[in-house]
C-alpha positions, 0 to 999 in steps of 0.5 A, a space after each residue: 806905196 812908200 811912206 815918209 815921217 813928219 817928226 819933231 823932237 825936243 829935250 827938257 832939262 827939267 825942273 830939279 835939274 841943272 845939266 841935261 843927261 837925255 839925247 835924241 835924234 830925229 831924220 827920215 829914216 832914223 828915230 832915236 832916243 838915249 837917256 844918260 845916267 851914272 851922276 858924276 860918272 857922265 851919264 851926259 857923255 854916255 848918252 851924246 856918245 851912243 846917239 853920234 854912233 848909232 845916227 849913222 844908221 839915217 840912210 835910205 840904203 838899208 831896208 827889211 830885214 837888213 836893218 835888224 842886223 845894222 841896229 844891232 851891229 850900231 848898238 854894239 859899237 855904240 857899246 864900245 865906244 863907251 868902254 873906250 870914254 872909260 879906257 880914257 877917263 876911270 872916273 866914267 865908269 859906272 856911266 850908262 844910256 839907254 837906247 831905243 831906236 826906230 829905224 824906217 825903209 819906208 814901209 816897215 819898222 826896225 826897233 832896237 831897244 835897251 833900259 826903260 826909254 820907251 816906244 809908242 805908238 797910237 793907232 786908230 786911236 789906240 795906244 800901244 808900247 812898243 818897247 819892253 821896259 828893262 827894269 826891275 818893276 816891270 820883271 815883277 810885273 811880267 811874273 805876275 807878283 804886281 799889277 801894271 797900276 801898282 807898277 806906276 807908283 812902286 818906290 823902285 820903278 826906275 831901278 834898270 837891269 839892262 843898260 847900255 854900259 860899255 860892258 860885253 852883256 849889253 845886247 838890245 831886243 831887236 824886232 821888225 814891226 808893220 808901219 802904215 799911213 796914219 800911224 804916229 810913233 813916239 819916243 820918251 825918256 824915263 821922265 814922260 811915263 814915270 808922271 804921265 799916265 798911259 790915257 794922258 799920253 794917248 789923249 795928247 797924241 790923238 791930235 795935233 802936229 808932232 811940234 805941238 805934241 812933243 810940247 803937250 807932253 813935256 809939259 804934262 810932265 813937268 806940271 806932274 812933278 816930274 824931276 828928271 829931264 824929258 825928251 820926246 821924239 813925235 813922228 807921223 807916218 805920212 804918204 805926202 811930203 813930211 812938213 819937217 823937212 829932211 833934216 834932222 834934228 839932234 836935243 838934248 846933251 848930244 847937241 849941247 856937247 857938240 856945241 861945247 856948252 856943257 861940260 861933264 863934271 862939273 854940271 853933274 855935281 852942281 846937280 847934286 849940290 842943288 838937291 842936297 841945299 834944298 833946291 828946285 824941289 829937293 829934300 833938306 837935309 844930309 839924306 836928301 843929298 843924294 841924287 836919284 840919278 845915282 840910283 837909276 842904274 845902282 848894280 855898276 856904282 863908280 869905282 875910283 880906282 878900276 886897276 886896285 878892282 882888277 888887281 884885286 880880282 886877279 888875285 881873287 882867281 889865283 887864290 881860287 886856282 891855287 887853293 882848289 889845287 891844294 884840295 884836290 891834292 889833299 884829297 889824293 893823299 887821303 888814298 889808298 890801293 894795293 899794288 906792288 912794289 918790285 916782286 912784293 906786295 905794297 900799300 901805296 899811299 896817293 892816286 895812280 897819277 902823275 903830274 909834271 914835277 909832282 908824284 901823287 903816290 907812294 909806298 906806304 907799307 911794303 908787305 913781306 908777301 911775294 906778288 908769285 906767290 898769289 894765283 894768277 887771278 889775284 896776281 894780276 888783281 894786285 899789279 893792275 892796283 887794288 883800290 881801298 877806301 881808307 888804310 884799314 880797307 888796304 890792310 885787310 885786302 893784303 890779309 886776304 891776299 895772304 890767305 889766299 897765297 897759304 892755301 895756295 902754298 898748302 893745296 901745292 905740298 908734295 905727298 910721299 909715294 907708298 913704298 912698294 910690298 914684296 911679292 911672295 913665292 908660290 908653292 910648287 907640289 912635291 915631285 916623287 923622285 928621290 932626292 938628289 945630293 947636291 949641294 944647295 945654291 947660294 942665291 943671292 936676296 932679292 933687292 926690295 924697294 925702301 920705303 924712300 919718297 920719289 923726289 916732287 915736281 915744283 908746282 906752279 902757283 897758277 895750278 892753284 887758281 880759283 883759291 879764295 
């Protein structure tokens, strides 16, 4: 069974007001509502550009799930197009609109939904917000720290912390939600359920036509005080012909820009002049003169001169780099190791690292101990650098190298060979003959060895390995 819409939409500028920064629409297939805000930064402009993007989407040819994708891709050219408004004109920035769109294929709903613009809808006699209110009353709310009455009457209740701004971070919360016969949805500014209380609403959407409703509750809120303007955007959700007809509607700032009636600074700032004079409900005074538009959206004020904000952040990072730079090269000098510097041992001051252009290291002190002199272990200990926490670390791991490489040289010594005794001759008995003349034989003496050491074999440091 597919189903259709009966709507009605109307727009309010209020009572305190002289210019209307609300824009809705209303078509067969589309409900949506944007509500401006930025004072002299054309919250008007914000909100009549975001509603001309994203009515596009009023088409029977996007159904189920494919219109979560086209409510978020809209929403975020709506988006672009309010960066391009800044682009052209600085003096916008620090405008925004809220968006909350109901998309519908004739059997189910799409909802997109940034700020505190609000979606209803009464079932069955039940009242129940479709939307998530963005702003900082509600997250106190959502933690637990304040009750939903307290949030009714709580001083800040309008401050917004997601917006549409023209900035990459505005992205909608996105939700398919079930429709049936007998429904009736309702889109609201700010300036309906800030004054009206849940039970008055639900009690005026339990009967009536949407024209008769959307009148009903614009009214409850003007008698309650309220001086914002008002929008509202009421549908019933029919199995007949809907009595409105096909054709869409479009109030508020959206309709009065593309008729050229209003313009964009001027009317804002006669606003102001108006609250601050006393005026339709304003305070007397120099501290009343501020409007309370300018405070709805207070973390992206105006800027004047957005190239001097750039300019100045530029110079912000640069300065970040370059003195994170500085640091760390700092850091580097306040280093030490052990390496060695040709066939000697060195203190290098610095880290083992080079950069293009710029050395991180140098020789601090080169010692007078030879880098052969050390066994192989503590040879290739120094040549692969030894690293030390501070100078003194440095030095004493050289005295240790020095110790090690005298023991190393007094392990090594050569030691004098023992000089050889000579051998003594053995006595023979006497042989009974007579003795014979004969003259004696000169013998010539034995040669015997001296006392002199063999020369050494140079010893190589390594055969001192394991010397600590």
């Amino acid at each position: 069974m597919t189903l259709s819409l009966d709507y009605a939409t109307l727009s309010d500028v209020g009572r305190v007001r002289r210019n209307n920064e609300d824009s809705a629409y209303a078509g067969p297939h589309l409900l949506l509502l944007a509500d401006g805000m930025g004072g002299a930064a054309a919250g008007e402009v914000a909100s009549a550009a975001a509603v001309q993007v994203i009515r596009r989407l009023d088409t029977s040819e996007i159904s189920g799930e494919d219109m979560i994708e086209a409510l978020a891709g809209a929403v975020h050219r709506a988006n672009e197009r309010l960066s391009e408004l800044v682009e052209e004109d600085p003096e916008r920035e620090g405008m925004g609109s809220t968006v909350t769109a109901l998309m519908f294929d004739g059997t189910q709903l799409g909802l997109a939904h940034l700020g505190d613009s609000r979606a209803y809808r009464l079932r069955d006699g039940q009242l129940y917000q479709l939307s998530h209110d963005h702003t900082f009353v509600q997250s106190l709310v959502d933690e637990g720290r304040i009750s939903q009455e307290e949030a009714f009457t709580h001083p800040h209740r309008n401050l917004i912390l997601r917006v549409l701004d023209g900035r990459p971070d505005s992205d909608p919360d996105l939700e398919i939600l079930d429709v049936r016969a007998g429904d009736r949805l309702m889109l609201c500014s700010d300036g309906l359920p800030d004054y009206v209380s849940d039970e008055v609403i639900a009690a005026s959407m339990a009967s009536g036509t949407p024209d008769s409703v959307v009148v009903e509750l614009i009214t409850h809120a003007l008698e309650a005080g309220s001086n914002d303007n008002v929008t509202c955007v009421v549908a019933d959700v029919v199995e007949t012909e809907p009595a409105s007809g096909v054709r869409p509607q479009l109030v508020g700032a959206a309709a009065e820009l593309a008729q050229g009636s209003t313009g964009r600074g001027e009317p804002t700032t006669a606003v102001r002049a108006g609250v601050g004079d006393g005026h339709g409900g304003g305070h007397g005074g120099h501290g009343g003169a501020l409007d309370p538009e300018e405070l709805r959206y207070a973390p992206r004020p105006p800027k004047r001169f957005p190239w001097l904000r750039r300019i100045a952040v530029l110079v912000v990072i640069l300065g970040l780099i370059g003195g994170g730079a500085w640091f760390a090269y700092s850091w580097t000098q306040k280093q030490y190791y052990v390496g060695t510097d040709g066939d000697y041992v060195a203190i290098f001051k610095g880290v083992e690292a080079d950069l293009p252009g710029l050395s991180l290291s140098k020789v601090y002190e080169r010692q007078a101990l030879q880098v052969d002199k050390l066994p192989t272990y503590s040879r290739e200990q120094v040549e692969g650098n030894i690293q030390a926490d501070d100078l003194a670390g440095a030095r004493s791991i050289v005295a240790e190298l020095q110790h090690t490489a005298t023991e190393c040289a007094a392990k090594v010594k050569p030691t004098p060979t023992p000089t050889p005794k000579p051998s003594t001759p053995v006595s023979k008995p006497p042989v009974s003959k007579p003795p014979v003349s004969s003259p004696p034989a000169s013998t010539a003496p034995a040669t015997t060895p001296t006392g002199t050491a063999s020369p050494s074999t140079p010893v190589d440091p390594d055969d001192c390995d394991g010397v600590r």
